[in-house]
Each structure stands twice: as structure tokens, then as C-alpha cells.
N, C-alpha and C positions, 0 to 999 in steps of 0.2 A: 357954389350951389349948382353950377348947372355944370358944372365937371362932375360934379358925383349923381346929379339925373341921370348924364349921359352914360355915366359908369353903370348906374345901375339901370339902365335900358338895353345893356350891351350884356346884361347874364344871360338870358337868355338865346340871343344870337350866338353869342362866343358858343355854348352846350351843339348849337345845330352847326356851327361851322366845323367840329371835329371832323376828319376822315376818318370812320372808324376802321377800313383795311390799313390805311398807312399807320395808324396809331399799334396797330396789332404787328405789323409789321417791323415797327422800330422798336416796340419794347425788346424784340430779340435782337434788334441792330446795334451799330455804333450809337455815339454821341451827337457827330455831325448827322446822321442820317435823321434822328430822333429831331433833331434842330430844323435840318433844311424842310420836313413835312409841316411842321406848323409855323414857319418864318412866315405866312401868311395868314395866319388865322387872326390873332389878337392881342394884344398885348399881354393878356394873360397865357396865353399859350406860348410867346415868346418867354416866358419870364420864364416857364416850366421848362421848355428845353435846353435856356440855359443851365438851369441849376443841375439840370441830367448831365452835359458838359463840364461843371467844374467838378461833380461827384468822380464822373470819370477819369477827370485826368488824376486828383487825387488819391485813386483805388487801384489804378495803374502803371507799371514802369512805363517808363519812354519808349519802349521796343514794341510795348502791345498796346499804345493810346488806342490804334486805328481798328485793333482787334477787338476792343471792349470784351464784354462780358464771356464771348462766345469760346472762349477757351477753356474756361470753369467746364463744359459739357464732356470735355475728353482731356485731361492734365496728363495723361500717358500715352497720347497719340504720338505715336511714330516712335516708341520707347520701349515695344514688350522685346525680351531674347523671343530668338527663334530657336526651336526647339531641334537640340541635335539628334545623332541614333542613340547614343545612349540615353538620353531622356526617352525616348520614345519606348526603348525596349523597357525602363524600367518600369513605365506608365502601363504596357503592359501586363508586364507580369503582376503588377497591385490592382489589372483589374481582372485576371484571373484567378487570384487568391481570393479576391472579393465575390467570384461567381461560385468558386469551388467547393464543395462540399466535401467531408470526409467522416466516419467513423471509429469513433477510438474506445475500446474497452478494458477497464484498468482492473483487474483480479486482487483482492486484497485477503491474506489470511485473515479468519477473523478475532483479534487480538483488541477489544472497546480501549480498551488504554491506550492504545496506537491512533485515535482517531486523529489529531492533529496530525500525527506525521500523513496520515491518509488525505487529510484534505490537502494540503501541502503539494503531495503528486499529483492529486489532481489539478489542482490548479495550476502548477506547471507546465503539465500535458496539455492542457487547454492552451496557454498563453505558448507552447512550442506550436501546435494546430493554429496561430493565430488569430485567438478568441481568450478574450478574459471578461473572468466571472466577473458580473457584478456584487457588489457586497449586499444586495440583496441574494442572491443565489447563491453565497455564499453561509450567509446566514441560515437560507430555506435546507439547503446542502451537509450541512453541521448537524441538525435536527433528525433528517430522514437517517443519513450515514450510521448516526448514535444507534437508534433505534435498529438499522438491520444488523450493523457489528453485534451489537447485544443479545438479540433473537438468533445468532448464528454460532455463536459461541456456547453461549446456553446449549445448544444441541451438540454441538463436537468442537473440541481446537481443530479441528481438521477443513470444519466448513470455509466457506469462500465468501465471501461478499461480492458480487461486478458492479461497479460504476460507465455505462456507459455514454459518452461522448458524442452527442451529435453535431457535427462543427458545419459552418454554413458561413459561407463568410468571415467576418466578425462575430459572428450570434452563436451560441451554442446550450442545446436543449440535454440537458442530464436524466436518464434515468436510474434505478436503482433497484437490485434484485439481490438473494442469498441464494447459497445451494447448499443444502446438507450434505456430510458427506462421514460415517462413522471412522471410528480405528481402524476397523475391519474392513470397513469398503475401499479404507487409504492405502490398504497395506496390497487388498487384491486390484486396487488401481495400477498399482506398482506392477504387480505381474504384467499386464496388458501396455504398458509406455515403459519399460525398462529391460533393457538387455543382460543377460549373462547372472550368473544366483545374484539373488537381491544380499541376504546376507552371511555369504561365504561359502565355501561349499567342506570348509573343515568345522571340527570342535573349536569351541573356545578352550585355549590351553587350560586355564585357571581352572574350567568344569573337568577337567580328564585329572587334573592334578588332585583336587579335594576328593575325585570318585574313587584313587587308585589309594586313599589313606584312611576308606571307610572300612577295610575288610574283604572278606570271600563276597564276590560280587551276587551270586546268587541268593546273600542274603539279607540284600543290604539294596532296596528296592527303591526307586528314584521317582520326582514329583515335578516335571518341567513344567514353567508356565509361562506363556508366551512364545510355545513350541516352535514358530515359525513353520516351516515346511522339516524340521524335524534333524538339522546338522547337529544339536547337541545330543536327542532323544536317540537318533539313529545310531549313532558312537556307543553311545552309553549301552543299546540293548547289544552292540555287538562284542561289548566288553564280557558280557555274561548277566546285566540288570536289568529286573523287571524294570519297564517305566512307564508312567502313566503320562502322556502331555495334553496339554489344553493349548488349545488354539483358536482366538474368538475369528479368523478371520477363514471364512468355507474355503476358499480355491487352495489355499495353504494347508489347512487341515483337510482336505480330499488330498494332493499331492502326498501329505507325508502319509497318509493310509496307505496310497497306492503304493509308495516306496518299502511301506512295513512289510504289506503283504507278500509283495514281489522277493523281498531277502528274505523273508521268513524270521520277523525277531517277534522279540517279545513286548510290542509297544502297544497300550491302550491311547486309542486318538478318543479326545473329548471335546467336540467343536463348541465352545463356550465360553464367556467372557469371565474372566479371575470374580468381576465383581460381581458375577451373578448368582442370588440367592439361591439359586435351586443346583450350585454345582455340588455335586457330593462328593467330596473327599472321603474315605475311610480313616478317622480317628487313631493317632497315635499309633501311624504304620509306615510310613517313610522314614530311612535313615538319611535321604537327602533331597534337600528343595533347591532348586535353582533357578532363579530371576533373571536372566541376561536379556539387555536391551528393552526389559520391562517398564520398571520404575519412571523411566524418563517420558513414559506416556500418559503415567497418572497428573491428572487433575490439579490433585491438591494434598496436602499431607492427611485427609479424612480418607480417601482413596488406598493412601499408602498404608494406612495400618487396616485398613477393612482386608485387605489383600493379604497384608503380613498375620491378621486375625487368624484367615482360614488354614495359612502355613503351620500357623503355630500348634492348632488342634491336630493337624494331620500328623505331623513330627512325631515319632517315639521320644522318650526320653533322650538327651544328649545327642538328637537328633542337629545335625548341620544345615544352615542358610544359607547359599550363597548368592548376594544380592549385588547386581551391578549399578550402581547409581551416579549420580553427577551431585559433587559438593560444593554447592557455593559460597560463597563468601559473605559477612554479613552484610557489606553494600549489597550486594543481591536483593540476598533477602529481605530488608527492609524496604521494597520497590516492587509495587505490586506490578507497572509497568514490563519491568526489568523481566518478571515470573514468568507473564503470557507474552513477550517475546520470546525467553528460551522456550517453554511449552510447545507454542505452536511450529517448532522447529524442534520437534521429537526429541526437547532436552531439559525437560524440567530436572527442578533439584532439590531439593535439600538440605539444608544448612547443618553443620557438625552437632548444633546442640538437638536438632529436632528431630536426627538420626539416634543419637544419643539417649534422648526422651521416652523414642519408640519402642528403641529395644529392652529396656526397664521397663515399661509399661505391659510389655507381652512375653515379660519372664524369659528375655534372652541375653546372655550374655557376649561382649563383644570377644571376638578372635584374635581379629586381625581388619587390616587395609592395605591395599598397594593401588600405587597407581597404573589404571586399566590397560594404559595404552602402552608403557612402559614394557609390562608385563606379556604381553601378548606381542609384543616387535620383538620382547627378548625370548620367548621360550616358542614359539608355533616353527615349525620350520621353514627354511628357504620360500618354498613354490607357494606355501599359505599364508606369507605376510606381503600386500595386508589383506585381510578378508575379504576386502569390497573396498570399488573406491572411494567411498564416502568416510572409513572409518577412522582414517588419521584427522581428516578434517573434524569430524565429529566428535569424537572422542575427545578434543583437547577444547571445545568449547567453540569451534570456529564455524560451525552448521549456524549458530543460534546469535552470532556475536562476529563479524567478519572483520577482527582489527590486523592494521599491519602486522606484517612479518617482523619478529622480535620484540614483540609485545604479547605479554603470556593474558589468556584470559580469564579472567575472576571464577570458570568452572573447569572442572576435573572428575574426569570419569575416574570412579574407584570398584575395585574390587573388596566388596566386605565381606567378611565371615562371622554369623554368631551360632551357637549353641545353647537348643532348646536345655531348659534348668534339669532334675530328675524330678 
């Protein structure tokens, strides 16, 4: 009993006997240190710095008893690499990609069925700029894209979509805009970015061949549409035939005036689009119509017979068409994708039954076909093949379709011939 009075008269001394700086002191110290400050306090403080002591030796290898704790605070000191030149240069440059800023604006035909290949580049282009989209902005990006491909197309295959690129760093802000852009303003864009005649500066063989098996020229009056600046109309008035041409695009149809007037032929220029209601053709009074490089800009097959409509009323009896078209294949055709790909690369087509279809439908009988490119390498001579240099490409389906060499593609320019019924 009077051991445990004295024990308990000694709780409160023991509390005031603490140093509380040494106490503060050892918690960050060794074991012996933590030991040697209260080896004088009390029995109960000696007990405590024991048990700190055998904690330690037990939590410790033998190399760090003396170290205790204090090492936990830096377990890498005296262990980082120093950094060579090439670290340094590389440390560089990723942190001037990371300050850098750039501009990137991606032009897309506007083709809505192509939207996936569109997102695609872009995201690309982004991650080559060193910035990728999040699939949030990818998602928001999908959405807007749809809707201006769609609103730009609607108005012309010709129009353009821009996506552009604000790169920053890593972060990159997307905007999006269309530009309309008609047949005719494509064609006299042409004029203004392209060198030397856009499309050839002779006849097409094929048009001089069926002119020269209509008869005495003088009476046997001609109906060009899609006159261009006037290489087949020009020929043809200088053969001895009246011709009339249409041309929806102004710079081209002012040139081939200026050309008529200057030789003095006998050619009506009519600045106007084939499909426009108010063109007036004179009824059952051409003995020849001819489409070259036409067809491949219509739309749709609703296009292609509102056009071949008006041919057909202007024709005399056993009047001659000659239509230059692209035949596809029915992979093609069944791939609406596949359509406004060729399309928007000035080569729609046509598939054999729905050529077929049309000319039964508007009381013409078929001729003939050959293949276009064939036909114009074998007959134009020397200094005129080929017309331009886009037209071997073009002609054989490679404008619209750009597959290896020896690998033929699913379209073919043809030359067709039909004849109006009596």
C-alpha cells in the first residue's frame, strides 16, 4: 500500500518533470538520444524510452540503428542521375512544344458520307501538331462536322468545308466553317489558279467523227452543252455548222464570245445552266447534241434525264446524242458513299442499266459505246494527245479513285451514241 500511494503521488510530479524542448527534440532523434533526456525523470519515463529503444532496434538494420528514423525523410538522398546534354536538350525542346502555338486549317470536299474519313484527318493532324482530341471533342466535332458537310453539299459538290486548328501546347481549340462554291464559279476558279487551256485547245476526236456522218454541214445545225470556252463549238462552226452552246460558267462563256466574234463563225453563246427552266431550246431542230465532260458533273440520275429531257425535245427526228459519261460498276453503284466520292471529283456515273433505263424512257435508241480514253489516244493526232493533263488520269477513274498502278478502276469513261425515234 504505501508503494502504490507513493506511485500514485508521483503522477503528477512525473507530468511536470517532462522537458518539453528535449522531449520535442528526440521524437525527431535517435533511441539513445530519446533514452539519455529522460534517464532522469522517472520510472515511468524510463520505461517509455526503453520501449522507443527496443522498437528501434527492431525497425532497423544494423547499419542504421544509430540513424533511427531520420532517413525515412530523404530514402533517395545522394541517389538522383545528373542530368547529361542530351537530357537537357531533350527537356528543352518538350518544353518549347509545350509553349508553342500553331495553326492548322484542313479543307475538306464536301462529300457527308465521307464524315468519318474527315474526322479521322483531323485527328491525326492534331496528334501530328501534338495535341489530341479528347473524346469529348471528338464527339462535339462529329456533330458540328455532320451538319456543315450537309449544308455545303446541299448547295454544290463543289463547296468546301474548313476545319481549323488552334494548337497550343497540348490543348487544341477547333473551329468550323463552309464556303459555297457553284459548277460555274469551280470552273472560272480554274481560269484564275491554272495554267495553259484548262480543257484542251483541240476537238474531241469522237465529236468531229459523228459531225462529219451527219451530212452537208450547213444543214445539219449543232446543240453543245457544257460548251466550255468553246474547243468543240469552235471546230464545229468552222466545219460549215450552225451551233448553238451553252455554258453555265460567265469567264468561259465571255471567252468563247470573244473567240466567235474575232473568227467570225456562226456560233450562238447562251451563258446558262443545262438545268435551267427558262433555257429555250428551239423544238425538233438540231441534228446533233453533244455532252462531253458534262454528265460527270450531274448530281444525280434526276439531273441526268431533266438534261437528256431538254435534248430530246430540241432533236429532229433521228436526230444523234452524243454523250460522254463514266460507267460504273454495280459495286459502285450500290454505295451511296462510293457516288459522292466520284462526284465531288468531277466523275460521277452511271451504272449500264440506269443508262439503259434512260434512254427507253426518252425514246432513244442506243448506237453504239467505246471506250473514251481509248478512243481519243487512238484517233486525235500526235501534238493533241492528250488534251490536258488531267485527262488520262481522269478518264480511266483515277481523278476520283487513286489505286495502284495495274490495278484497273471500277469506272470508264465512255463515249455513247443514241438516236432520237421518228
Amino acid at each position: 500500500m504505501g508503494l502504490l500511494r507513493a506511485h500514485e503521488e508521483s503522477k503528477v510530479p512525473v507530468s511536470r518533470q517532462v522537458d518539453l524542448p528535449k522531449f520535442s527534440m528526440c521524437i525527431g532523434g535517435s533511441a539513445s538520444q530519446f533514452q539519455s533526456s529522460f534517464r532522469e525523470s522517472s520510472p515511468i519515463s524510463w520505461s517509455i524510452a526503453g520501449w522507443w529503444r527496443r522498437s528501434a532496434l527492431k525497425r532497423y538494420p544494423e547499419k542504421d540503428r544509430h540513424d533511427g528514423p531520420r532517413n525515412l525523410a530523404h530514402p533517395m538522398a545522394g541517389k538522383k542521375k545528373v542530368a547529361d546534354i542530351g537530357l537537357l536538350e531533350q527537356a528543352a525542346r518538350q518544353r518549347l512544344l509545350q509553349r508553342c502555338s500553331k495553326q492548322i486549317t484542313v479543307n475538306f470536299r464536301a462529300a457527308p458520307a465521307q464524315l468519318e474519313d474527315c474526322l479521322q484527318i483531323v485527328s491525326e493532324t492534331a496528334s501530328g501538331a501534338g495535341a489530341l482530341l479528347s473524346q469529348e471533342q471528338v464527339v462535339h466535332l462529329r456533330q458540328r462536322l455532320r451538319g456543315q458537310l450537309q449544308e455545303a453539299f446541299a448547295y454544290s459538290h463543289h463547296s468546301s468545308v474548313s476545319v481549323r486548328l488552334d494548337v497550343e501546347g497540348t490543348t487544341c481549340r477547333i473551329g468550323l466553317s463552309w464556303a459555297p462554291l457553284s459548277v460555274a464559279g469551280h470552273y472560272d476558279e480554274w481560269l484564275e489558279t491554272r495554267q495553259g487551256t484548262l480543257f484542251g485547245a483541240h476537238a474531241d476526236a469522237m465529236v468531229l467523227h459523228c459531225a462529219s456522218a451527219l451530212g452537208k454541214p450547213a444543214d445539219c445545225p449543232v446543240l453543245d452543252l457544257g460548251a466550255g470556252f468553246g474547243r468543240n463549238a469552235l471546230a464545229l462552226a468552222r466545219l460549215g455548222h450552225d451551233v448553238t452552246a451553252v455554258e453555265p460558267a460567265p469567264t468561259l462563256a465571255g471567252r468563247m464570245f470573244e473567240l466567235s466574234v474575232q473568227q467570225r463563225l456562226p456560233v450562238r453563246v447562251i451563258q446558262k445552266n443545262s438545268l435551267d427552266q427558262s433555257l429555250g431550246l428551239p423544238p425538233d431542230h438540231f441534228a446533233l447534241a453533244v455532252l462531253s465532260q458534262v454528265l460527270p458533273e450531274m448530281r444525280d440520275l434526276s439531273q441526268v434525264v431533266t438534261v437528256l429531257q431538254k435534248v430530246a425535245r430540241s432533236l429532229r427526228p433521228g436526230g444523234v446524242v452524243l454523250l460522254q459519261v463514266f460507267i460504273g460498276s454495280k459495286l459502285l453503284g450500290a454505295n451511296e458513299k462510293f457516288r459522292q466520292v466520284a462526284l465531288s471529283n468531277s466523275s460521277a456515273f452511271l451504272t449500264r442499266e440506269e443508262l439503259k433505263q434512260t434512254a427507253l424512257s426518252l425514246g432513244f435508241r442506243a448506237v453504239s459505246h467505246v471506250n473514251a480514253y481509248r478512243y481519243e489516244r487512238d484517233n486525235l493526232r500526235p501534238e493533241a494527245w492528250p488534251p490536258n493533263p488531267w485527262f488520262e488520269a481522269w478518264s480511266q477513274g483515277r481523278e476520283a479513285f487513286p489505286l495502284p498502278e495495274g490495278i484497273a478502276t471500277p469506272l470508264e469513261l465512255e463515249w455513247v451514241t443514241w438516236t432520237k425515234g421518228n
